[in-house]
N, C-alpha and C positions, 0 to 999 in steps of 0.2 A: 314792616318788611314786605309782607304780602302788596301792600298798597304800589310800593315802591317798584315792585315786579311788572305789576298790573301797568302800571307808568310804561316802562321801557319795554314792555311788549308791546303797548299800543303803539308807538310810535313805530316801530318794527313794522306791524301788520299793514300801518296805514302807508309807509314810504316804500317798501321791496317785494311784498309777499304776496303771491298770486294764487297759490294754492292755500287757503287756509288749512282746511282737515288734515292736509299732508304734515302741514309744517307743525302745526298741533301737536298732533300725536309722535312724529318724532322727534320732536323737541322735548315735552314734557318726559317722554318714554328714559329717551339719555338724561335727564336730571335725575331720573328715579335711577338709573345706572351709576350715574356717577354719584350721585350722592350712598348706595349703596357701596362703591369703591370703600367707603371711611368705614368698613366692616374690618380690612383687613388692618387698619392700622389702629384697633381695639384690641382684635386676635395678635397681632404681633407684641401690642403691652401687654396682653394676658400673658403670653406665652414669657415673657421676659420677666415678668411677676414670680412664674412658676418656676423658673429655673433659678431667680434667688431666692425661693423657700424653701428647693430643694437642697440648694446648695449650703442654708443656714441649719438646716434639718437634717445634714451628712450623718451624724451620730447615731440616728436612727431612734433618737428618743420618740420621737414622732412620727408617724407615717401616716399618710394619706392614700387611701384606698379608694377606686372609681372604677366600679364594674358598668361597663356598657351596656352589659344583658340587663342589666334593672332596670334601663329604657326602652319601655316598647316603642320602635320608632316603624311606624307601617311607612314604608316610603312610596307606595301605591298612591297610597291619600293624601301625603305632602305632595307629590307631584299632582294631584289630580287640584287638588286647591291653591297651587302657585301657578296653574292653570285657568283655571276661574278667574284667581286676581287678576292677570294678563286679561280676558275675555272683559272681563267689567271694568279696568280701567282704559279699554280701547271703547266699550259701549259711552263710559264716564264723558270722555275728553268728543268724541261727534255728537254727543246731547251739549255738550256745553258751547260747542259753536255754531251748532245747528238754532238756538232758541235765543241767539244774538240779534235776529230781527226782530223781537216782542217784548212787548210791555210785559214782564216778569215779576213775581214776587219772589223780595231777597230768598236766596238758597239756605242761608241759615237760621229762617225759620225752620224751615224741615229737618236741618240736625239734630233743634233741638228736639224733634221727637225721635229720631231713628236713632243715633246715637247710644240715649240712654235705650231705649229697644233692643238694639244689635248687643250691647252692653250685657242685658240682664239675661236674654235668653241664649247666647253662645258663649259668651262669657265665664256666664253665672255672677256677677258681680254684683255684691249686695247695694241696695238702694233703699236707705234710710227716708224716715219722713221727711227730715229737714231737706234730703237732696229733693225729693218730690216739689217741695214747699221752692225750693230755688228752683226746680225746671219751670214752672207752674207759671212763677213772676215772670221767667225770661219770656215764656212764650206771651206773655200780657204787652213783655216790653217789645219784642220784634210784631207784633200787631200791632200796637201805638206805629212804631217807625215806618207799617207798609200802609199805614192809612191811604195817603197821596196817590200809590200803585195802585191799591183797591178803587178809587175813585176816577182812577184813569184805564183800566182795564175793560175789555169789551169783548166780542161772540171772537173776534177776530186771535186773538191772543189767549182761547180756550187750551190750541193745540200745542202753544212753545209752556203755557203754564204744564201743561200735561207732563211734556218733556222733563220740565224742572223739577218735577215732582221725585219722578223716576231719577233724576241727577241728585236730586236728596237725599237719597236711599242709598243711592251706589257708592258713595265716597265713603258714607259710613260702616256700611257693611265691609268694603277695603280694610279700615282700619281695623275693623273686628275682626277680619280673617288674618291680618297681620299679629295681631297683638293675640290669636287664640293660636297662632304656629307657636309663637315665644313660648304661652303658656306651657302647651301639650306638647312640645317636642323641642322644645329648648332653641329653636331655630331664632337667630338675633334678628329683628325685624332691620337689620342693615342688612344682613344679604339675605333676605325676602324679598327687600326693593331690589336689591342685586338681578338676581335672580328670574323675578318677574318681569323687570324693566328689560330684560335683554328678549324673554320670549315673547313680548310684547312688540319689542322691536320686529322681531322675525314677521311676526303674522301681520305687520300694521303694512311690512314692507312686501310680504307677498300678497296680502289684499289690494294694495295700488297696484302691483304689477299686470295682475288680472283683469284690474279695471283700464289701467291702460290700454292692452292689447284687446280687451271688448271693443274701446272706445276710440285708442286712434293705428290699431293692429300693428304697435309698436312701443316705443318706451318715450313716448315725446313728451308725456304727460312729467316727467323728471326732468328735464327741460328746460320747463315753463314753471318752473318752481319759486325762482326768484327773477325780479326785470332791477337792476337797478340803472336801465336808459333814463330813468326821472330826474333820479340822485346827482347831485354833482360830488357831492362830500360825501364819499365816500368813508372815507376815515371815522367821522361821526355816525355810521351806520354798523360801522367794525364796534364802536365804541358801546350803542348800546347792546348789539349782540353779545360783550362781553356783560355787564351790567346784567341783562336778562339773565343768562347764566349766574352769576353768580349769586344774585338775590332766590333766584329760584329753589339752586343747590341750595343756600344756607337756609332757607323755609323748608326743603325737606327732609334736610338734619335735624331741624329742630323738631318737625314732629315724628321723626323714626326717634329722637331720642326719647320723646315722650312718651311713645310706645315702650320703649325697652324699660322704662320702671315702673310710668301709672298709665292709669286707666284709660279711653280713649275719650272719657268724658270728660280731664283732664284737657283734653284741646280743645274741645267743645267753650268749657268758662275761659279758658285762655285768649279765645278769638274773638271776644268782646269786643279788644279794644281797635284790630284792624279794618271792622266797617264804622265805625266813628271817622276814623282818618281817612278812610275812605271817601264817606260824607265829604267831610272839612273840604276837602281836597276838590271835590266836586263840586261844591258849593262858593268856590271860590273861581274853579275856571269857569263857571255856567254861575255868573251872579241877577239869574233873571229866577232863580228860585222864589218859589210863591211862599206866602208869608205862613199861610199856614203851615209848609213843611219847615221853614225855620224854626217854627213855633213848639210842633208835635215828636220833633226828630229828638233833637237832644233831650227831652221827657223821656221818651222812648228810651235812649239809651244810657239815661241817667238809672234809670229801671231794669236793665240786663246787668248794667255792672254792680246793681246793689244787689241783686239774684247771684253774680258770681262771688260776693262778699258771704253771703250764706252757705252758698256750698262748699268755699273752702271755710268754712268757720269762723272769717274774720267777727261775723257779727250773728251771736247766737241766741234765739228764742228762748226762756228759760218758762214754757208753756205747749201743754197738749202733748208733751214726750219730743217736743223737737229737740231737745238739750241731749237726749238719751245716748244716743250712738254718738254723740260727738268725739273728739279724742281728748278732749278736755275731761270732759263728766266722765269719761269711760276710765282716764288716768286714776280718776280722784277716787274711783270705785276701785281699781287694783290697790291704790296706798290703802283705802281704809281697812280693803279686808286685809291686808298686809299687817296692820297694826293691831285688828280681830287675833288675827292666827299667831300674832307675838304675845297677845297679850293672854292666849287659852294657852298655851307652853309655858311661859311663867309664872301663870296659874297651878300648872300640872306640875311644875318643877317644887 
């Protein structure tokens, strides 16, 4: 899906779009908006869930009681950090088009370290050996994959690596301050993107206003936003603007949904499989690919998705305590003592 996105925006940027950063940040801003819109139609089943329990539970055998004061909700600090997320995802989205000119290493090597980081210390989210043992491989396997970059990198592309580094960090921390609203204040990470993606709007659109009237002491700079004098086909330029949009919205549904039950490390092994396809995809429109990246790449990535095989447990070490936390061995300890404590009662009886 991601890959898919990446498609029909490039072809966007490359046939109409004159301003990039403009069109950037408020494009991706309105997908976080509108994909944020799918809060209200959760809140609308809740709410229609509620009223047939209530209605089946008229008798009053049962009652459901929900005192709000047992929530301490500081709305100081929700606002001051759906703030920050606004500030870091307009930082996010001009580091990402600004390091478009330089030989870069993939971005999601550095998830895999921030990620589980943003994870463990604002979270609190426990991290077993075995996930250790599965970050440990991925990052062996995203080094196999940037061999090529690493070989092709120089003084020149010190300062877009710098950039990326910083763009490492900021997308994951996003997701940590989303999924620690949900935690700490119950706030659904659909209207966090809500929410944020709209004051994000405000500041993205009064920061170009400013720059306009610095730079041409009027608003011409909105404008010159799109040309399409090149385009003749029109129609097929309507067509991927819809595509964009919708592959984008449904990528960030999917990971606001991710957020609303696991962990943000959860998208982390998920997104395995869309720089593979990505590769593929590449390697097929640019078939001057050198042998050795044919060679080292799918290694590489046959190596992040055995790392994600571990993390969700498909395949377990039954050594050194990696088996320990699993939910398997963890199960088989609830049944045994379960069968302990039946068998001291029938004892006793």
């Amino acid at each position: 899906m991601f890959s898919y996105k990446l498609f029909f925006f490039k072809i966007i940027n490359e046939k109409v779009i004159n301003e990039i950063y403009f069109f950037n940040l408020i494009i991706e801003k309105l997908n976080y908006v509108l994909a944020g819109l799918f809060y209200f139609i959760i809140y609308c089943r809740k709410k229609s869930n509620k009223e047939k329990e209530s209605n089946q539970n008229s008798d009053n055998d049962i009652k459901y009681i929900y005192n709000e004061s047992l929530i301490n909700i500081n709305t100081k600090k929700i606002f001051f950090l759906l703030i920050i997320i606004s500030i870091i995802v307009i930082i996010d989205l001009l580091l990402k088009t600004y390091k478009g000119k330089y030989i870069i290493i993939d971005l999601r090597y550095y998830y895999m370290i921030f990620i589980p980081l943003f994870s463990k210390f604002i979270l609190k989210d426990n991290i077993y050996k075995h996930h250790y043992l599965s970050l440990a491989i991925s990052i062996i396997g995203w080094v196999i994959v940037n061999i090529p970059i690493f070989m092709e990198i120089n003084a020149k592309d010190l300062l877009g690596n710098l950039a990326n580094l910083v763009n490492g960090a900021l997308f994951p921390l996003i997701l940590a301050l989303i999924k620690y609203l949900n935690n700490k204040y119950y706030i659904s990470p659909f209207k966090t993107s809500l929410i944020f993606g709209l004051i994000s709007i405000i500041l993205s659109l009064i920061g170009f206003m400013i720059y306009s009237l610095i730079k041409y002491h009027n608003f011409t700079f909105f404008n010159a936003i799109f040309d399409f004098s090149k385009n003749e086909n029109k129609q097929a330029i309507i067509i991927y603007f819809v595509l964009t949009f919708f592959f984008w919205i449904l990528l960030n549904i999917c990971i606001l949904s991710i957020l609303s039950y696991f962990s943000p490390i959860l998208f982390l092994i998920t997104e395995v499989i869309s720089p593979f396809l990505s590769w593929i995809e590449a390697s097929i429109e640019k078939r001057d690919k050198k042998m050795l990246e044919l060679i080292i790449c799918p290694i590489g990535y046959s190596i992040i998705l055995f790392s994600s095989l571990i993390y969700n447990e498909l395949f377990i070490f039954n050594c050194c305590g990696l088996n320990t936390n699993t939910k398997k061995f963890v199960n088989k300890r609830i049944d045994k003592e379960l069968l302990e404590m039946n068998k001291l009662i029938n004892e006793d009886e």
